[in-house]
C-alpha positions in Angstrom: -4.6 16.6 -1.3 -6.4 14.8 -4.4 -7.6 11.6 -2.3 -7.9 13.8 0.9 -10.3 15.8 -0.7 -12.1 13.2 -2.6 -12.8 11.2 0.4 -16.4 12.9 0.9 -16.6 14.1 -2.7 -18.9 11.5 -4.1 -21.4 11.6 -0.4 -22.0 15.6 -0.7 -24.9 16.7 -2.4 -23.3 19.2 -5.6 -25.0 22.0 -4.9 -23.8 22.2 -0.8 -21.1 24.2 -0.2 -19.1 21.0 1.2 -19.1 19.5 -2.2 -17.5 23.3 -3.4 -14.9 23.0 -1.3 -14.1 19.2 -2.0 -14.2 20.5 -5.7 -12.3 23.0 -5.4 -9.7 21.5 -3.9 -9.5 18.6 -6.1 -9.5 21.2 -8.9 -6.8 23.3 -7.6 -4.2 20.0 -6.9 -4.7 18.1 -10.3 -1.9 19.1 -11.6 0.5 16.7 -9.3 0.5 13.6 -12.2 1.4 16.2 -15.1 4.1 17.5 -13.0 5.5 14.0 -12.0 5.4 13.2 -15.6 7.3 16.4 -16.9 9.9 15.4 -14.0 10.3 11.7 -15.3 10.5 13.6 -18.9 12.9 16.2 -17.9 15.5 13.7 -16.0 15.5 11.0 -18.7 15.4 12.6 -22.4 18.2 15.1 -20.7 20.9 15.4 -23.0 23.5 14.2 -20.8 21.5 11.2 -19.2 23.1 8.0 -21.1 20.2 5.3 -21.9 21.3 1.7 -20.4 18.2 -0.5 -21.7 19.4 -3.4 -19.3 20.1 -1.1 -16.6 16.4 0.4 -17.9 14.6 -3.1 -17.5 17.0 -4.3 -14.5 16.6 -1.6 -12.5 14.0 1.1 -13.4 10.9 -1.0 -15.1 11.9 -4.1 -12.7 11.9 -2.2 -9.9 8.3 -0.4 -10.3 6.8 -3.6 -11.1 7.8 -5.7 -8.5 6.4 -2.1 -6.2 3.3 -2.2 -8.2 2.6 -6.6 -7.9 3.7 -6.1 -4.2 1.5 -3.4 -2.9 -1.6 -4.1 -5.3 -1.7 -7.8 -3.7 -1.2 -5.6 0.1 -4.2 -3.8 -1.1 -6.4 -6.9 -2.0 -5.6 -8.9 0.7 -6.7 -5.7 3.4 -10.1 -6.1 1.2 -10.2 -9.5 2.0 -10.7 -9.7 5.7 -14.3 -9.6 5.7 -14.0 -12.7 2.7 -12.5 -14.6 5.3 -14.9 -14.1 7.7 -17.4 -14.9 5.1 -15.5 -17.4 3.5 -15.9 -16.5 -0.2 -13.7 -18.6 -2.3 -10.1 -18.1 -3.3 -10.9 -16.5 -6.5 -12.2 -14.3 -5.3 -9.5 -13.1 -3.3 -6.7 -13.5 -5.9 -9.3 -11.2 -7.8 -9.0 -8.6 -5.1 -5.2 -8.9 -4.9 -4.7 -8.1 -9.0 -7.8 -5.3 -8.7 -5.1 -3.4 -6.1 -6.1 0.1 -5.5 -6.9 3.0 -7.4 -4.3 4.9 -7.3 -1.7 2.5 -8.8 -2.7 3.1 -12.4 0.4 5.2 -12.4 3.3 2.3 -12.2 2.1 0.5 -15.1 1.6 3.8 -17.1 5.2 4.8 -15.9 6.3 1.6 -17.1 4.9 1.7 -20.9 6.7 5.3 -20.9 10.0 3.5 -20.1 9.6 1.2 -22.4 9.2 3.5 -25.1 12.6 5.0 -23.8 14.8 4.1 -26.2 12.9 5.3 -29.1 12.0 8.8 -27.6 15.9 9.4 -26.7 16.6 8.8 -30.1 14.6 11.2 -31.4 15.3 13.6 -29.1 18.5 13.6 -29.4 18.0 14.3 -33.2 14.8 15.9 -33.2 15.0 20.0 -34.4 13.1 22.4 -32.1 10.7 22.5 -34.9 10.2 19.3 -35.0 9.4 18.7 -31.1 7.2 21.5 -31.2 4.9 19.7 -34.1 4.8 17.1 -31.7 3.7 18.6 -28.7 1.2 21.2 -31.0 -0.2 17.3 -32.0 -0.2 17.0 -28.2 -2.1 20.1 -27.6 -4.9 19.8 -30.2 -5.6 16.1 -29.9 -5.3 15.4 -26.3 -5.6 18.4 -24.1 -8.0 20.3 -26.5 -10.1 17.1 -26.8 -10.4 16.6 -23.6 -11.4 20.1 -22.9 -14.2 20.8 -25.0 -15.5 16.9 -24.3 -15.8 18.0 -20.4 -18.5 20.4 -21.5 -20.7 17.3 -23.3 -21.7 19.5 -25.8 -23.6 17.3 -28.3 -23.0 13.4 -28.5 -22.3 14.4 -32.3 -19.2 16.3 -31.3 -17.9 13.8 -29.1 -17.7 11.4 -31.6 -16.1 13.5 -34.1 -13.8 14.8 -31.6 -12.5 10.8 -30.8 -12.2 10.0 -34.9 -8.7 10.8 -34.7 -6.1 10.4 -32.0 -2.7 9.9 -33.2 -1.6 7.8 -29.8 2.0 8.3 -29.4 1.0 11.9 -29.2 -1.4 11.4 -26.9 -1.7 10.7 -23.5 0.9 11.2 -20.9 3.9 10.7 -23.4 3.0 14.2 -24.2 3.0 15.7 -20.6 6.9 13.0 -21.0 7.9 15.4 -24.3 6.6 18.2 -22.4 8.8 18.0 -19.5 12.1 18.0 -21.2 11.1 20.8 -23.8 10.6 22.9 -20.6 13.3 22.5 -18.6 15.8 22.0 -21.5 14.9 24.3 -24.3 12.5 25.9 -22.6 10.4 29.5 -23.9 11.3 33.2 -24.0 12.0 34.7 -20.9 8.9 37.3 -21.9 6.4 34.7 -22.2 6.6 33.5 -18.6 4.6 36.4 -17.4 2.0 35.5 -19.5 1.8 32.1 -18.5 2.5 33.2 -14.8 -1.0 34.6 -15.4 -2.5 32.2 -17.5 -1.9 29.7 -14.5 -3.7 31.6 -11.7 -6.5 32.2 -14.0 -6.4 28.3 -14.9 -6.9 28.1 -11.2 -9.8 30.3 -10.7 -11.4 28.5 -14.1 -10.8 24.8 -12.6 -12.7 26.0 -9.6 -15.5 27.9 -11.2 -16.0 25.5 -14.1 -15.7 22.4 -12.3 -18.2 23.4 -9.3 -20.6 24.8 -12.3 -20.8 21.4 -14.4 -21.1 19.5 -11.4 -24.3 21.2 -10.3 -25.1 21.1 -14.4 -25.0 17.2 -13.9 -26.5 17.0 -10.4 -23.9 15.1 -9.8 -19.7 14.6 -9.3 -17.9 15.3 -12.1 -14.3 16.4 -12.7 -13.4 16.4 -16.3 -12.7 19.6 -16.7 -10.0 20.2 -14.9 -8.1 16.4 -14.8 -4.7 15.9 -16.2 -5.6 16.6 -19.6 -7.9 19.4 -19.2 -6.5 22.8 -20.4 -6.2 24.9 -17.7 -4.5 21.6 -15.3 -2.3 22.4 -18.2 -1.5 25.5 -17.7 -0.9 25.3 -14.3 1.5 22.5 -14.7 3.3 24.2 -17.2 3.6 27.4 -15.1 4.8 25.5 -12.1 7.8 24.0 -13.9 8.9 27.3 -15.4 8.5 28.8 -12.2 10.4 26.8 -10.0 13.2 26.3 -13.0 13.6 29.9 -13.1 13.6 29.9 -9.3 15.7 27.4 -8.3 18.2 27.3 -10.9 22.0 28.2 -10.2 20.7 27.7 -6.5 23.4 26.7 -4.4 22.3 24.5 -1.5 24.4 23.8 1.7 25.0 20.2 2.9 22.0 19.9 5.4 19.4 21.5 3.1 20.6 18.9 0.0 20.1 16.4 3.0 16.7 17.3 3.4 15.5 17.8 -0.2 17.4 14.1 -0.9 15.2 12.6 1.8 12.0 14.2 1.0 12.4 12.9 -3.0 13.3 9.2 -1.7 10.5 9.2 0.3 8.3 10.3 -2.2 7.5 6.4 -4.2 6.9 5.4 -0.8 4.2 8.2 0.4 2.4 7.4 -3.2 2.1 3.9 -3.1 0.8 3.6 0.8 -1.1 7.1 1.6 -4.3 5.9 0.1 -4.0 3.0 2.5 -3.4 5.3 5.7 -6.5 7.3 4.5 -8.5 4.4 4.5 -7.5 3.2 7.8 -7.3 6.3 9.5 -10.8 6.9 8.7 -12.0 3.8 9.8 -10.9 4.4 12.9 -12.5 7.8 13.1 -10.1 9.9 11.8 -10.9 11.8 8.2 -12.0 15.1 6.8 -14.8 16.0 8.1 -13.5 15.8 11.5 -13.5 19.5 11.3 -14.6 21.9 8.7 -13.9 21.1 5.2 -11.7 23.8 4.2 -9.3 22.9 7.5 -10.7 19.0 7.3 -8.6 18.2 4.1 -5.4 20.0 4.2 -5.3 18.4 8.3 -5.8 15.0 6.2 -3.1 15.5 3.3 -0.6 16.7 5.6 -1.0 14.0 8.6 -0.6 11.2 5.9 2.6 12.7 4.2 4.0 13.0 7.4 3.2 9.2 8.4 4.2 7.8 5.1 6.9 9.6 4.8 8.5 8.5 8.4 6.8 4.9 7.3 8.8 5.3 4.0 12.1 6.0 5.4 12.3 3.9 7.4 11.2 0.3 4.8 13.1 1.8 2.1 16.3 1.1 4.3 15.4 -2.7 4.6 18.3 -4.5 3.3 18.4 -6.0 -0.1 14.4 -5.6 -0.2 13.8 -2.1 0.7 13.9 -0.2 -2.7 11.4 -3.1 -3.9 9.2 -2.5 -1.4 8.8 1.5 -1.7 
């Protein structure tokens, strides 16, 4: 939905009502890295998940960087067909192949995370609930408030004062990492969750509002407000993961649903690393958003590539030997 939506985002003038609904969009679906990384945090600082550093490096850190050299050299070298045709040197298309795409910031940033593993099990498994708590209130104030009030570009003055300090282990997505497991495994009082219920749909309503208002301030695109660090992408994330714990949980599936569900989450590496791809190509062969009407334009787009990559996933995954190293 993110990329879907921010295919025309940067062509619209701010102040149509295209660019709103590109906006909003985008505003509404930024909280799908925050949610990834509370999943990874969850799953891995659980109590009961054992910490192999070998199997850590072998498997887990090998395994994303082999995905991330593989498909950021597959991403150069479809941006070099018209150097061919040119004939523009060879640096420049080894240039090309370590650029990659966009999109792939993640697997390197995933990566640093898991090699900070074995020091954040540690302390988690020592840590009081005091003493995660200072953490993520470090979090809170120095990243996700930061980031906040800088999205408004108040002054140049406050900007600066606001970047003096930034304790970086705190910061960042090893917060959103911290986050994760503090909601799913301590977790907050039942009571609260209405609140943040609430909270979240408002966050909602205020990504939309504020981020179509400080574009137009701007005169041109602008989404600070609401990306993963903003407050109210916060909020929403958070509310997500305590709703669909409280849910879900105790949930007894049958055979065919776990089937499905196990499917869907293999799949998932795979749709990430090669839906920007299909985007591109699809549109250059006439297919994109605005094919139709914006608001039907982009959800038409997100949901024809996740069905694509999805099937394309399944099915490369299940090469021999190479398959998890390719998605």
């Amino acid at each position: 939905m993110l990329h879907a939506s921010a295919q025309a985002w940067y062509d619209l003038p701010v102040e149509s009502v295209s660019f709103k609904i590109c906006n909003s969009y985008d505003a509404l679906f930024r909280f799908g890295v925050p949610v990834f990384v509370m999943i990874s945090g969850a799953l891995f600082l659980a109590p009961e998940k054992e910490l192999n550093v070998k199997k850590l490096y072998g498997h887990n850190i090998l395994r994303l960087a082999v995905i991330y050299i593989l498909w950021s050299c597959a991403y150069g070298l479809k941006d070099c067909r018209t150097f061919i045709i040119s004939q523009v040197g060879w640096k420049d298309i080894v240039k090309e192949m370590i650029m990659g795409r966009y999109h792939l910031w993640y697997l390197p940033m995933l990566i640093g995370i898991y090699m900070l593993l074995p020091v954040l099990k540690v302390w988690i498994t020592h840590a009081s609930k005091k003493n995660i708590e200072y953490f993520l209130c470090l979090f809170f104030v120095f990243q996700i408030l930061s980031e906040t009030i800088s999205a408004f570009h108040f002054s140049d003055t406050l900007g600066y004062v606001l970047t003096l300090i930034k304790p970086e282990m705190v910061c960042s997505y090893i917060g959103y990492f911290v986050l994760g497991y503090y909601l799913v495994h301590i977790g907050i009082p039942g009571k609260c969750h209405k609140f943040l219920y609430i909270a979240a749909v408002l966050s909602c309503v205020l990504n939309v509002v504020l981020g179509n208002y400080l574009a137009v301030r701007a005169g041109e695109p602008t989404g600070a407000i609401y990306d993963s660090f903003g407050l109210f992408t916060m909020l929403i994330s958070m509310g997500l993961v305590i709703w669909v714990k409280e849910t879900f949980a105790g949930m007894i599936w049958n055979g065919k649903t776990k089937k499905v569900i196990r499917e869907i989450s293999d799949a998932t590496l795979g749709i990430y690393v090669m839906h920007v791809g299909l985007i591109e190509i699809l549109e250059e062969h006439g297919v994109h958003s605005r094919m139709m009407p914006l608001i039907f334009g982009i959800p038409f787009l997100a949901v024809l590539s996740f069905v694509v990559c999805f099937v394309l996933s399944a099915v490369m995954r299940r090469i021999p030997v190479i398959g998890k190293y390719i998605c």
